[in-house]
C-alpha positions as CSV (number, residue, x, y, z in Angstrom):
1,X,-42.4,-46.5,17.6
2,X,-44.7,-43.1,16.4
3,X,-42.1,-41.0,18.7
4,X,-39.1,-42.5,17.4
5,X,-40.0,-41.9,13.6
6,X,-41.4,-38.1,14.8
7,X,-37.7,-37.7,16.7
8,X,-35.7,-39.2,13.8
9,X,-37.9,-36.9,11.4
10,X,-37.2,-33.8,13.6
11,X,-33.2,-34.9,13.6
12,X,-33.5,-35.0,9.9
13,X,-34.9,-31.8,9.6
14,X,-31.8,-30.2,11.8
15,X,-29.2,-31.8,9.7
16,X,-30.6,-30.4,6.5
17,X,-31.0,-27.4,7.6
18,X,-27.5,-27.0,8.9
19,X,-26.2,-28.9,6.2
20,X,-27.9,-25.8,3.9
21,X,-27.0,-23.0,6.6
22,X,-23.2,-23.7,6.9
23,X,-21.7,-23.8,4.2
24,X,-24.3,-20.5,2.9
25,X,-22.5,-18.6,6.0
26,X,-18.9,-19.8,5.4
27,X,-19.4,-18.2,1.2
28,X,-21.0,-15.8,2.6
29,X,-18.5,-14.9,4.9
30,X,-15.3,-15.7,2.7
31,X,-17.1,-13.7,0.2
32,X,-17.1,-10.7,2.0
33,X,-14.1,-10.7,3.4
34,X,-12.6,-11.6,-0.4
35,X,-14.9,-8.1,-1.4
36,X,-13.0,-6.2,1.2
37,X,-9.2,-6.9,0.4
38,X,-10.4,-6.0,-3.4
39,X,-11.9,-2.3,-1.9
40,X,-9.0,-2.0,-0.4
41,X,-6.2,-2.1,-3.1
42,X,-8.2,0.4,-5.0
43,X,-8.4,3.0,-2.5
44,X,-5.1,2.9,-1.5
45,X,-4.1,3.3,-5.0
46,X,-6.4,6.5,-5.1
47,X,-5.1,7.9,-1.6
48,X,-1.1,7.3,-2.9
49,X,-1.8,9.1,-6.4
50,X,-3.8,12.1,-4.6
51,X,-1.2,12.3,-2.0
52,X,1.8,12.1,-4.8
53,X,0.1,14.7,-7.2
54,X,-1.0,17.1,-4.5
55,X,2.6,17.0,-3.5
56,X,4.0,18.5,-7.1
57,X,1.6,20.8,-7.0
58,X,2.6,22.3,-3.2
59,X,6.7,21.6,-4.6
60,X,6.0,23.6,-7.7
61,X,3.9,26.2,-6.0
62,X,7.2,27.2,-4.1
63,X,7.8,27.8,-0.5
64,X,5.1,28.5,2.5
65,X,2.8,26.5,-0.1
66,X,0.4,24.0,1.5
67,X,-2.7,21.5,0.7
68,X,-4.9,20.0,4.0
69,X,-6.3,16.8,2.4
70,X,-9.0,14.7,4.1
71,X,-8.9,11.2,3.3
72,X,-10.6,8.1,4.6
73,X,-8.0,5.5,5.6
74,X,-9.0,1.8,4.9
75,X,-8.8,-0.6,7.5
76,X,-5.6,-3.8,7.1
77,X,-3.2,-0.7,7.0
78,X,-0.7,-1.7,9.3
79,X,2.3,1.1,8.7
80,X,2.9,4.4,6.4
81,X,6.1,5.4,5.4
82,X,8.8,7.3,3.4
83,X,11.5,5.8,2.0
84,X,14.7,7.9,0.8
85,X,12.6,10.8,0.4
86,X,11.5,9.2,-3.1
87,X,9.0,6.6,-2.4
88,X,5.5,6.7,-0.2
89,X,5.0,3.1,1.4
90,X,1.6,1.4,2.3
91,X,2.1,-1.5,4.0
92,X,-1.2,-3.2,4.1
93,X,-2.6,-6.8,5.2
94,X,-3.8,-9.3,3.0
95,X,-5.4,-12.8,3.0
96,X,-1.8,-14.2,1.6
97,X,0.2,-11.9,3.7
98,X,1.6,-8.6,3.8
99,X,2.4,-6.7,0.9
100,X,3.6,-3.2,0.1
101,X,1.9,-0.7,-2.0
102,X,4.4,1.7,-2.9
103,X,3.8,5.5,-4.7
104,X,7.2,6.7,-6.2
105,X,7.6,10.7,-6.9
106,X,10.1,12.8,-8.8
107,X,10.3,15.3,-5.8
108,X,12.3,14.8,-2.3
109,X,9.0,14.2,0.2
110,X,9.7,13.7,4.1
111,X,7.9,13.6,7.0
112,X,7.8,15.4,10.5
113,X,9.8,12.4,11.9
114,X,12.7,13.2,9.5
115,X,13.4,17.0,10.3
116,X,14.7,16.0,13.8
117,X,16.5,13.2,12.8
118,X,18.5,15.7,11.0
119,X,17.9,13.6,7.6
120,X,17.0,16.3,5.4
121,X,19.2,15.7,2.4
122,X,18.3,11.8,2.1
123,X,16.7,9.9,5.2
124,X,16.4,6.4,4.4
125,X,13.0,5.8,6.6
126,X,10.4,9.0,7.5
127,X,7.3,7.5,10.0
128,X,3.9,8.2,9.3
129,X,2.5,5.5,11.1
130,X,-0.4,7.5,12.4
131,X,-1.9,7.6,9.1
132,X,-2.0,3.5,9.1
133,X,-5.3,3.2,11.2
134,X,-8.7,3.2,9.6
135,X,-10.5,6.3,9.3
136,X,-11.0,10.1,8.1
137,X,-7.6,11.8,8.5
138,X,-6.2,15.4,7.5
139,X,-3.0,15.2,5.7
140,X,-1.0,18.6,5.0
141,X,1.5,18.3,2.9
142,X,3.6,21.8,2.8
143,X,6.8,23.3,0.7
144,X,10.0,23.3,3.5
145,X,13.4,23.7,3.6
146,X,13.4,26.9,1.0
147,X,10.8,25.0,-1.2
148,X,13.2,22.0,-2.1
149,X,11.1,19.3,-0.3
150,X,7.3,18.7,0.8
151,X,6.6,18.1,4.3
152,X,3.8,15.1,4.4
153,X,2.0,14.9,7.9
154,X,-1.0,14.1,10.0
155,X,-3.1,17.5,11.3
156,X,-4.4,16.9,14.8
């Protein structure tokens, strides 16, 4: 009977300590994961303004004007783009689905994957899906087309 009472004692101790460790991983763990999608919004927000107000400066600068920005891309980016050279799209992941963050500018704004498209008056979608992965990038955004739009685009 002394080693089923020492067993059932040592069982006990098991379940309480899971029943303690579980649930502290899973808050833990939702936690976390509720702390990144809040980081997130936030510095997309900062990345979209500095892209949009670097981009009246290079427009109002005039032609052959260009800024090389280095940004750190957060991660749940899934796609970058341009739509009617008015409006800078993050589409980004979230824990209720996917969402768009967009950035709206008073200046015509296109993209490398515009100019051969021949949609340089008003192109209704301009790529820049290889700024939608996580990481540092270099972003130049430069005066074309006699200074009457700014080229956004990934360097290297």
């Amino acid at each position: 009977m002394n080693k089923a009472q020492s067993a059932l004692e040592y069982l006990m101790i098991i379940a309480l300590t899971l029943a303690i460790i579980v649930p502290t991983a899973y808050l833990f763990f939702s936690y976390s994961r509720e702390s990144t999608e809040q980081i997130t919004y936030p510095q997309i927000s900062e990345i979209g303004l500095s892209i949009m107000n670097n981009a009246g400066s290079v427009y109002y600068s005039g032609e052959y004007s260009k800024i090389v920005m280095d940004v750190s891309m957060p991660e749940r980016i899934n796609d970058v783009y341009i739509l009617y050279n008015r409006e800078l799209v993050f589409e980004v992941d979230s824990d209720s689905g996917t969402s768009d963050v967009v950035f709206f500018s008073d200046i015509s704004i296109i993209s490398d994957s515009c100019i051969p498209a021949g949609c340089d008056l008003a192109c209704e979608k301009c790529d820049l899906s290889d700024l939608a992965s996580a990481g540092i990038k270099k972003i130049k955004l430069e005066s074309v087309n006699l200074g009457t739009q700014v080229n956004i685009a990934k360097v290297g």
